[in-house]
C-alpha positions in Angstrom: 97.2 119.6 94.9 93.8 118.5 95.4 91.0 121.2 96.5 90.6 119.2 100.1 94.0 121.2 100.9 93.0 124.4 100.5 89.8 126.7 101.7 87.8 127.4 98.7 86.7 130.9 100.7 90.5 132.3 100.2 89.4 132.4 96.6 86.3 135.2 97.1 89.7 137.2 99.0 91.6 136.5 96.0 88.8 137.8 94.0 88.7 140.8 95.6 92.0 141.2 96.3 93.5 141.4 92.4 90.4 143.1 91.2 90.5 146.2 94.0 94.7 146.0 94.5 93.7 147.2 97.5 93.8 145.5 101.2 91.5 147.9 102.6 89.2 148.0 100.1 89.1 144.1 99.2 87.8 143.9 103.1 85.3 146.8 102.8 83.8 144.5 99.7 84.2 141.2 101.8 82.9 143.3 104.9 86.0 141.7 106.9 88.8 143.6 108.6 92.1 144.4 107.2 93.7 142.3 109.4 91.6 139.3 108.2 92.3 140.6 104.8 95.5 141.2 105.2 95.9 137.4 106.4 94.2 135.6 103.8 96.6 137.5 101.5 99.5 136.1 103.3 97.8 132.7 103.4 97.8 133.2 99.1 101.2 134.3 98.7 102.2 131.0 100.3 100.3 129.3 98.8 101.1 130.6 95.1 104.7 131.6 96.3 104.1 134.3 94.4 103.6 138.4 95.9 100.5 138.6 93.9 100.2 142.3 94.6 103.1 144.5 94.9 103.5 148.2 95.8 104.5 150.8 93.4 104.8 154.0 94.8 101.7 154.5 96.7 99.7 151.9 94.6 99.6 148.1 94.2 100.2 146.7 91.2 99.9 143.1 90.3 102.7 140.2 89.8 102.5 138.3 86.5 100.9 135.2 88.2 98.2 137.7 89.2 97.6 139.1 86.1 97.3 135.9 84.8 95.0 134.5 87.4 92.8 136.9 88.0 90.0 136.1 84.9 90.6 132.6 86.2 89.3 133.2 89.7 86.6 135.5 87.8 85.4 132.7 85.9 85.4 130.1 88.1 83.7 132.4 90.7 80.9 133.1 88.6 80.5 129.4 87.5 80.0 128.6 91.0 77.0 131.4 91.6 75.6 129.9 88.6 75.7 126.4 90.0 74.6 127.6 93.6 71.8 129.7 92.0 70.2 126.3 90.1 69.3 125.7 93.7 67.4 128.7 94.9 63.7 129.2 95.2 62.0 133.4 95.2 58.7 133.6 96.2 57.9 137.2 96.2 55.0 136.9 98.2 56.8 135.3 101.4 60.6 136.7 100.9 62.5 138.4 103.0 65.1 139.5 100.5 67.1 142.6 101.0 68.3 144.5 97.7 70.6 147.3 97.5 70.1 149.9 93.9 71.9 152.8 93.2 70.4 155.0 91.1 70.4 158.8 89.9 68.4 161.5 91.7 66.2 161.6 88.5 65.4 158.2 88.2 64.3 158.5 92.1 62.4 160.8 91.3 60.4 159.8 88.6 60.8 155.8 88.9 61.1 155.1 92.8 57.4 155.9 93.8 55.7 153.2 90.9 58.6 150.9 91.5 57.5 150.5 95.0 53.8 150.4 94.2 54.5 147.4 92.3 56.6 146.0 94.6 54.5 146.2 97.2 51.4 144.4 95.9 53.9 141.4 95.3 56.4 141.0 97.8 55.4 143.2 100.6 58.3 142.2 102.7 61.0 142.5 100.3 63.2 145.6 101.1 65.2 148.0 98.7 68.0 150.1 99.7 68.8 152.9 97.1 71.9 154.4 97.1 72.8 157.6 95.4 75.2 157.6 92.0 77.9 159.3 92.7 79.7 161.0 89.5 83.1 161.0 88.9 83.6 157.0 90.6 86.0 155.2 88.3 83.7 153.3 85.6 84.9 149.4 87.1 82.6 146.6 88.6 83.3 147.4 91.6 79.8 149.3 92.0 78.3 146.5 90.5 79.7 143.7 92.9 79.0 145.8 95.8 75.0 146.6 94.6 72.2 144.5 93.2 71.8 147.1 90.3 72.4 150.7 88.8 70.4 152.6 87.2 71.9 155.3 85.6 72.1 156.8 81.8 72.9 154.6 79.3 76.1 155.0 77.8 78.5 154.0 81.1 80.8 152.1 79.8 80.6 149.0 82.6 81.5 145.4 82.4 78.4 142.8 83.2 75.2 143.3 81.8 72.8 146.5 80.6 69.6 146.5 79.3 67.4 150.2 78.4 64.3 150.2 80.5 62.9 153.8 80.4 63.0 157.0 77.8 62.6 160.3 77.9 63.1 163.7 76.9 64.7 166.7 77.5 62.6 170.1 77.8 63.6 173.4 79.4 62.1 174.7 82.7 62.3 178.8 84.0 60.6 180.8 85.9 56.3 181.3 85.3 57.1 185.3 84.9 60.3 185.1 82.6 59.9 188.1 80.2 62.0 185.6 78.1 58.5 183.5 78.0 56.8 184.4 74.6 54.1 181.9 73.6 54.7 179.2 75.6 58.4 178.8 74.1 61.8 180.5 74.1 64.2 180.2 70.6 67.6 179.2 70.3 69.1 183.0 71.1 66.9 182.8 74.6 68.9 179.9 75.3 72.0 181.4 74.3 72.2 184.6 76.1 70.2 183.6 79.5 72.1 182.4 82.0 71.6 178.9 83.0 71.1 176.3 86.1 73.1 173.2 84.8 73.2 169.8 86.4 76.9 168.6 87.2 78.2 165.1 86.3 81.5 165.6 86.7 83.4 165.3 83.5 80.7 163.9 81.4 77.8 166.2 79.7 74.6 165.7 79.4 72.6 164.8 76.2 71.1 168.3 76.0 74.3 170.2 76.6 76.2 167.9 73.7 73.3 169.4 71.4 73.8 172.9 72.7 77.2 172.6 72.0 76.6 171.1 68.9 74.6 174.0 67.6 77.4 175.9 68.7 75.5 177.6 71.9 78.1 177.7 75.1 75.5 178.6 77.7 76.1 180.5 80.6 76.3 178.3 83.3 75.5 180.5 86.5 75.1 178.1 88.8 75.7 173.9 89.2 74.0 171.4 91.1 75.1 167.7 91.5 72.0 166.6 89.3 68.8 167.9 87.9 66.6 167.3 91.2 67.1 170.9 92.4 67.4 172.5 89.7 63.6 173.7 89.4 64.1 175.4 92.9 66.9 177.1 91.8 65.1 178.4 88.9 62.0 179.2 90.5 62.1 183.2 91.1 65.1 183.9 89.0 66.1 184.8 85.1 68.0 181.5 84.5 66.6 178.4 82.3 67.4 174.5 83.0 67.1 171.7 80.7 65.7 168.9 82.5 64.6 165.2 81.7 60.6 166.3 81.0 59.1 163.5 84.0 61.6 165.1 86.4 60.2 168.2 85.4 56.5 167.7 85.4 56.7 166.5 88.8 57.7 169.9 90.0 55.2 171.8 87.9 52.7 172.1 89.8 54.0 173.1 93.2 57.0 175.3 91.9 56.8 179.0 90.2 58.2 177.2 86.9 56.9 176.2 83.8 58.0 173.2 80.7 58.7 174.2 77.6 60.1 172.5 74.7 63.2 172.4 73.5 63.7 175.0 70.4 65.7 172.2 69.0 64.6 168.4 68.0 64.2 166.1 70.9 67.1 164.7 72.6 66.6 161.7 74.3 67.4 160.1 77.4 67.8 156.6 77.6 68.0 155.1 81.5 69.4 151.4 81.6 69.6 149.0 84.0 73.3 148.0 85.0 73.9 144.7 86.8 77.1 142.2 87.1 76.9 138.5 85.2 77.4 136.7 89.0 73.7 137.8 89.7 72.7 137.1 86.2 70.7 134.1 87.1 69.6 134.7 90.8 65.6 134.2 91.0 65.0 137.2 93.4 67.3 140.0 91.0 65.8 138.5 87.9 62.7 139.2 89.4 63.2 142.2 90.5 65.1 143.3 86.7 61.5 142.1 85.5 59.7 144.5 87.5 61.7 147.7 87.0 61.2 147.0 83.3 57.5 146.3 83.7 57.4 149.5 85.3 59.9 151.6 83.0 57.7 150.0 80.1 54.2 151.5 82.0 55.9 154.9 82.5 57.1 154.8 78.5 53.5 153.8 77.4 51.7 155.8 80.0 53.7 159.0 79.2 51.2 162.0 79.0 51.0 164.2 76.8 51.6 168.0 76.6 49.6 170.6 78.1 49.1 172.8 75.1 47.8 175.6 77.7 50.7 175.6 79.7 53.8 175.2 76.8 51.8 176.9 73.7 51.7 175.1 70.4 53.7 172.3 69.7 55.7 171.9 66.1 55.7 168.9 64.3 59.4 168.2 65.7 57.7 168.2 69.0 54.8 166.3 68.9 53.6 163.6 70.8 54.9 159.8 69.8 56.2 156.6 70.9 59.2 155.6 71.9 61.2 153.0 70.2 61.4 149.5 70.9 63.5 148.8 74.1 66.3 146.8 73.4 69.0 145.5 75.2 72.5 147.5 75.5 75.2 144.9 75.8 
């Protein structure tokens, strides 16, 4: 059968279709009803003779054929955006393009504001849309087909393509007047018998809390927050202690009753990559715009200031000041 019989479009539904197993769903992604969905299904199950999806219980399931078929479509999907893409022209200074970035309250925090400076001075009518990450979503593609980009801790375990962009550290934050507080630093047993403010990710922990556990310290978890962003405000005024990427928590320093401390442990490090799917791979306007979130992650890693001996106390030599290592990429 030659392709002049068929419409080439039923393949993007078929795409979505065996990837999501879900009619409602594959039309959110397509941003087409479920009727029209449910249609161009019909239209494939003809034309393959095949169900393609069948229901088991209250999920879908696919046939053998679709099983089969699906990194077919995949492949010769993203062959085509490669081909298409040859064709494209970005000039940053005169586009209109609209992206869409989801990324972690931290990382709007601490990257958002720079981003857009650069941005701006380039392509003053491009337009970002962040989204927030929401923890617990199923770790599939599916985030990554429906955004530009992620940018979340590396570590996520998504298909496409990842790539490190910006480090940092973890440091503990409490209250200015914490009787805890003795030279600018608080040991090991402070951290284990306060009680804590802990950001909440669901299932996963984060870097600091694997080396509290790893030290053998279960802290005291007195209250949660769906990431570290408001965690200085709950700490502010209170007993409890946080630990806290250190840019997040410098940014709140100065207009918050809390104050940065290192960690009594060694640094643990947090590593923030840059998530996007291989059919964007070689778009001008997302390569360009990869380029400049690592330009800027790469600014914020060299530009990282140092510590404020009058505000954390003396620092020990497992605490001092250094570079990062090289960025490399992830996968």
């Amino acid at each position: 059968m030659g392709l002049g019989t068929i419409d080439l479009n039923l393949l993007v539904a078929l795409e979505a279709l065996l990837e999501d197993r879900n009619v409602t769903h594959a039309g959110l992604r397509l941003c087409t009803s479920q009727s029209a969905m449910s249609g161009s299904l019909a239209r494939l199950r003809r034309h393959f003779n095949d169900e393609l999806l069948v229901r088991v219980g209250r999920e879908y399931e696919l046939t053998p054929l679709a099983e089969r078929l699906l990194p077919l479509v995949q492949d010769t999907l993203h062959k085509a955006e490669e081909a298409l893409s040859l064709t494209k022209q970005f000039d940053p200074a005169r586009s209109l393009q609209r992206f869409s970035v989801v990324m972690s309250d931290y990382m709007m925090s601490v990257l958002v504001q720079p981003l857009l400076e650069a941005i701006g001075a380039e392509a003053p009518d491009v337009r970002i849309d962040f989204h927030p990450l929401v923890y617990g979503q199923p770790e599939s593609d599916t985030l990554l087909r429906c955004h530009d980009m992620m940018l979340v801790p590396l570590g996520y375990q998504l298909p496409g393509v990842s790539e490190a962009v910006m480090h940092d550290r973890f440091v503990c934050i409490l209250d200015r007047d914490n009787p805890r507080l003795k030279d600018g630093r608080l040991t090991l047993r402070d951290l284990a018998e306060m009680p804590h403010a802990a950001a909440s990710f669901g299932k996963s922990q984060t870097p600091a809390g694997r080396q509290l556990e790893t030290l053998g310290i279960n802290p005291k978890v007195q209250v949660s927050a769906p990431g570290f962003g408001v965690l200085p405000f709950l700490v502010a005024g209170t007993d409890m202690v946080a630990l806290v990427p250190e840019r997040l928590a410098r940014r709140f320093e100065d207009f918050t009753r809390v104050v940065v401390v290192p960690t009594p442990f060694p640094d643990v490090p947090l590593v923030e990559a840059l998530y996007w799917h291989h059919n964007r791979h070689a778009d001008p306007g997302h390569t360009w715009l990869r380029e400049t979130i690592r330009r800027v992650g790469a600014e914020l890693d060299a530009g990282r200031p140092a510590q404020d001996a009058a505000t954390v106390g003396p620092v020990d030599e497992t605490h001092q000041d250094r570079e990062f290592p090289t960025l490399v990429k992830a996968s």
